[in-house]
C-alpha positions as CSV (number, residue, x, y, z in Angstrom):
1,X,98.5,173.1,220.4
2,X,96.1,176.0,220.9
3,X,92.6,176.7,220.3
4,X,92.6,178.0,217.1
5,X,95.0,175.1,215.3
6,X,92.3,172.1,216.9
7,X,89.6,173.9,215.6
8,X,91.5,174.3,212.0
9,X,92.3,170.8,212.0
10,X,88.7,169.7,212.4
11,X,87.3,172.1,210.0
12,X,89.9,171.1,207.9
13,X,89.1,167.4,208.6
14,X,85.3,167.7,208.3
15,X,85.6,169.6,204.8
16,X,88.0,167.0,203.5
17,X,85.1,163.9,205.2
18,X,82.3,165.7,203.3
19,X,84.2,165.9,200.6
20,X,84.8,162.2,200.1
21,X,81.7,161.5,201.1
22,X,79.7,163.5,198.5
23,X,81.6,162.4,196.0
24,X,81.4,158.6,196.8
25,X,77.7,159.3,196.8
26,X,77.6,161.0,193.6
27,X,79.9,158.0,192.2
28,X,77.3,155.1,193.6
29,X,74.4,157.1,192.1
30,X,75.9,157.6,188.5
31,X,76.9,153.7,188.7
32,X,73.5,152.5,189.7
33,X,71.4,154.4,186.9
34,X,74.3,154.2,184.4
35,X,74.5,150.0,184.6
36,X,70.9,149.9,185.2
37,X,70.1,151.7,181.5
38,X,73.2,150.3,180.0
39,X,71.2,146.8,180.8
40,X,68.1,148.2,179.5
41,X,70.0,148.8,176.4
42,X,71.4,145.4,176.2
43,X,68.1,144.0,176.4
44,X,66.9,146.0,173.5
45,X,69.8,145.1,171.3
46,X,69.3,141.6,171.7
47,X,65.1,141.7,171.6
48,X,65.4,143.6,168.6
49,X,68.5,141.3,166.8
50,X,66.0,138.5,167.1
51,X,63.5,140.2,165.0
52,X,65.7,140.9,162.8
53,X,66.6,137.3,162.9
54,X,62.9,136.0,162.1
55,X,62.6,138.8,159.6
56,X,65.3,137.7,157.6
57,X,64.2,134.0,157.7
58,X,60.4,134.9,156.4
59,X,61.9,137.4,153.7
60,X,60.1,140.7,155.6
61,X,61.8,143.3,153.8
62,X,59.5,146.2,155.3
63,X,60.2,145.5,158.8
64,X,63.6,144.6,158.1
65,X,64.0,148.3,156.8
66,X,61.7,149.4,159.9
67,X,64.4,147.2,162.1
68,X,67.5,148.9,160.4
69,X,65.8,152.8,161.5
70,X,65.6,151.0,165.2
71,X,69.3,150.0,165.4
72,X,69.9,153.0,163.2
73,X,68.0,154.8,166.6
74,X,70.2,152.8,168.9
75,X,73.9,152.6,167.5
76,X,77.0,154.9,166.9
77,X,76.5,156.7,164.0
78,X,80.6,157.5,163.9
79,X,81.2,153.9,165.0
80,X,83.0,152.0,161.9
81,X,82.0,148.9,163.6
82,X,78.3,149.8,164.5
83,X,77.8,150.7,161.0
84,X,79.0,147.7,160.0
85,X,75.9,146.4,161.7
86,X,73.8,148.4,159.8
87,X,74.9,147.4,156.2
88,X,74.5,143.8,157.4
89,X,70.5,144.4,158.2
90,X,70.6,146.0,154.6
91,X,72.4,142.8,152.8
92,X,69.8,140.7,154.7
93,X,67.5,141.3,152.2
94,X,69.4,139.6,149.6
95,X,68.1,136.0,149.7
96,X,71.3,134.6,147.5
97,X,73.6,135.6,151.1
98,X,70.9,135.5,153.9
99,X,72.3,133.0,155.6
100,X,76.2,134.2,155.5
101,X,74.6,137.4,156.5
102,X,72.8,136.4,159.1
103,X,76.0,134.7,160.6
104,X,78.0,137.6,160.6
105,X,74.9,139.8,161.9
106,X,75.0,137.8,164.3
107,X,78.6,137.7,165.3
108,X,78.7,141.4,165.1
109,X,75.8,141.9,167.4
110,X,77.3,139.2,170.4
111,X,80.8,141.7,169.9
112,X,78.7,145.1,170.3
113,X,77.3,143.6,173.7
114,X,80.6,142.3,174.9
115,X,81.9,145.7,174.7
116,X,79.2,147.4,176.4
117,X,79.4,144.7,179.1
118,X,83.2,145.1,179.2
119,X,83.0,148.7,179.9
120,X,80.2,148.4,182.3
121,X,82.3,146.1,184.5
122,X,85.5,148.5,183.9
123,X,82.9,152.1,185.2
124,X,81.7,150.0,187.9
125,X,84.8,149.0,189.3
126,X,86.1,150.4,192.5
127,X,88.7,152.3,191.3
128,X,88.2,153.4,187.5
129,X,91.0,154.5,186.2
130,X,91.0,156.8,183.0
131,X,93.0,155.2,180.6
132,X,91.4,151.7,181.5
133,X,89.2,152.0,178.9
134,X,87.3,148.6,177.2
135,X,88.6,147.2,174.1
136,X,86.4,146.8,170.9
137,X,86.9,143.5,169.5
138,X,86.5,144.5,165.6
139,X,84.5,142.1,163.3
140,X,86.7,140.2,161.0
């Protein structure tokens, strides 16, 4: 082997190291703030769906409508299922199916934050995979 095909390989070699390296960097530090905002997120959802809760109970209909702008702030607009979380916060305010409504607020808002932990798990994972993607479990 002469000179010039060593010093090849190593280039070669310590392009290809740098490489991987950069990129598992860039991957850790995407995870890390991703997952830690995602959380932030989570929190919020669930801080926010208890006000809506005691809202609801005390028959608040201005911060009900002030709560509905928040999650309106926070969710999919394009989301079929996120918008269903919306029209609930607006049938809230009919007394005759609070508590029915409240249920199914409820129910909709433990599915949104199943999701969003399901897919944190999945982009966290070693080896994410493209077409692993998290199911949405639909409200029924």
């Amino acid at each position: 082997m002469t000179f010039t095909e060593l010093f090849s390989s190593a280039v070669l070699s310590a392009m290809v190291a740098a490489l991987v390296t950069l990129r598992s960097s860039e991957r850790k530090i995407e995870i890390e703030n991703v997952t830690q905002e995602r959380a932030k997120w989570r929190d919020k959802i669930r801080l926010n769906a208890l006000e809506v809760h005691r809202a609801s109970v005390a028959n608040n209909a201005p911060k009900l409508s002030e709560l509905h702008l928040t999650f309106e702030h926070m969710l999919n607009p394009l989301d079929s299922e996120d918008n269903g979380i919306l029209a609930s916060i607006c049938r809230l305010n009919c007394l005759a199916e609070s508590k029915a409504e409240l249920a199914e607020f409820s129910k909709r808002i433990a599915l949104l934050l199943k999701h969003d932990w399901d897919r944190a798990k999945l982009e966290a994972s070693p080896w994410p995979w493209p077409f692993n993607r998290a199911k949405r479990t639909k409200y029924s």
